[in-house]
N, C-alpha and C positions, 0 to 999 in steps of 0.2 A: 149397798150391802148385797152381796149374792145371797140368793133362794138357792138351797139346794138340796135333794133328797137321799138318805141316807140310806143303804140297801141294809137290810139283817145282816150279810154277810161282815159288814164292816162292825156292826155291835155288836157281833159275836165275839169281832176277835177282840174288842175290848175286854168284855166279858168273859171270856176264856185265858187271856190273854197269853192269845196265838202268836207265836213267835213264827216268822219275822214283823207280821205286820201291824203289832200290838202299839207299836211307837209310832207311826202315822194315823191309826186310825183312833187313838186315843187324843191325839194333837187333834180332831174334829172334833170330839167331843166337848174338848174344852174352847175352842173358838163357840162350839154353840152355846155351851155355859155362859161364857164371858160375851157372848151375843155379838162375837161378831160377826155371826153370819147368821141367818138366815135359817135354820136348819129341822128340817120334815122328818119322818119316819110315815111308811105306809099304815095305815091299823091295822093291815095284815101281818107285819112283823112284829107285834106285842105277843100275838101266838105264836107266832114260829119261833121266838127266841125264849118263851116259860116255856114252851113244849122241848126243847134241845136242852137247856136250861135245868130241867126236870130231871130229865135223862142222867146229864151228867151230875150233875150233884143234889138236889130235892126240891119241895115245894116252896118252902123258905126262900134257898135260894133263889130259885127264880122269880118268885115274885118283889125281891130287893131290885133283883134286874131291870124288873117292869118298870117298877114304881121309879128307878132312875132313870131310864131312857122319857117315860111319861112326865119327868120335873125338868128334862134336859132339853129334848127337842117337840116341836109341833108335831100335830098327828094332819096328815094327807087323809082322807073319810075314803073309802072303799064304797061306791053304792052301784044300782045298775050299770048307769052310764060307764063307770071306771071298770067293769067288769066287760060289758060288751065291746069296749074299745078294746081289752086286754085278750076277747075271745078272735076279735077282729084283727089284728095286731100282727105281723110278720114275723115277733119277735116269737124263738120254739118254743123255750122255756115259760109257761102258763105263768106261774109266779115272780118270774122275770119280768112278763108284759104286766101283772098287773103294776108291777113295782113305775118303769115307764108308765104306764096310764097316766095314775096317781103322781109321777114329777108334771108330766105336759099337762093334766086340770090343773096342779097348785103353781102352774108359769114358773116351776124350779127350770134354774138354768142349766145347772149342772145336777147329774145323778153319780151319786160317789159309789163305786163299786169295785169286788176285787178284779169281778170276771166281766168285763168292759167288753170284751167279744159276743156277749151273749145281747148285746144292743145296739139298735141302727146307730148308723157312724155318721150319719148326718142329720141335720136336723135339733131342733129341741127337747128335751134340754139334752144335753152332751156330756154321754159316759166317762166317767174318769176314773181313776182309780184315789187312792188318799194320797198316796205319794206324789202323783200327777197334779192334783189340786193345787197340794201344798206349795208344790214348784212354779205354779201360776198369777196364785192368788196375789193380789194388792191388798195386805192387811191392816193399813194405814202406813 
């Protein structure tokens, strides 16, 4: 079964539901439902997504968001180590790398994202996007 780690960007568009890429990235949510895969969220992304969440529409809201991404997927922990690796990290974007940290401590293989540029291109685990995934995966 793939490990893989979920970036904010991809449960926003769920949660938003961002056109175009609300229909792949909703097809992970439900693999991680239906378990079959594998599938993390950073514990940095529970805030970033009631904080945007908030913005656009209220408290409520956002915190329905939370509490379904927290029944849907595992949470990757944020501590020192995932932070110094993330301060240490090539990659520019700060919350980018901790997102990367947080896949290579939880051995995800893959990290699903939209913006798959903003990630070393080699190496573990390997940036993809949801559509990219989908196109790959072995789901029995």
């Amino acid at each position: 079964m793939d490990r893989l780690l979920v970036d904010t960007n991809v449960l926003l568009d769920v949660i938003g539901r961002r056109v175009p890429f609300y229909g792949d990235s909703v097809r992970i949510w439900e693999l991680a439902e239906r378990r079959q895969v594998e599938a993390l969220v950073s514990a940095i992304s529970f805030n970033n997504v009631y904080y945007i969440a908030r913005r656009l529409e209220n408290h409520k809201t956002a915190m329905v968001a939370v509490e379904k991404i927290r029944k849907i997927f595992g949470t990757a922990p944020v501590d020192q180590g995932i932070i110094d690796a993330a301060l240490g990290s090539a990659v520019r974007d700060f919350e980018d790398a901790i997102q990367c940290a947080c896949a290579k401590a939880a051995g995800a293989r893959w990290l699903l994202s939209r913006n798959v540029s903003d990630f070393p291109r080699t190496g573990k685990p390997t940036a993809i996007t949801p559509t990219g995934y989908l196109a790959k995966a072995k789901l029995g």
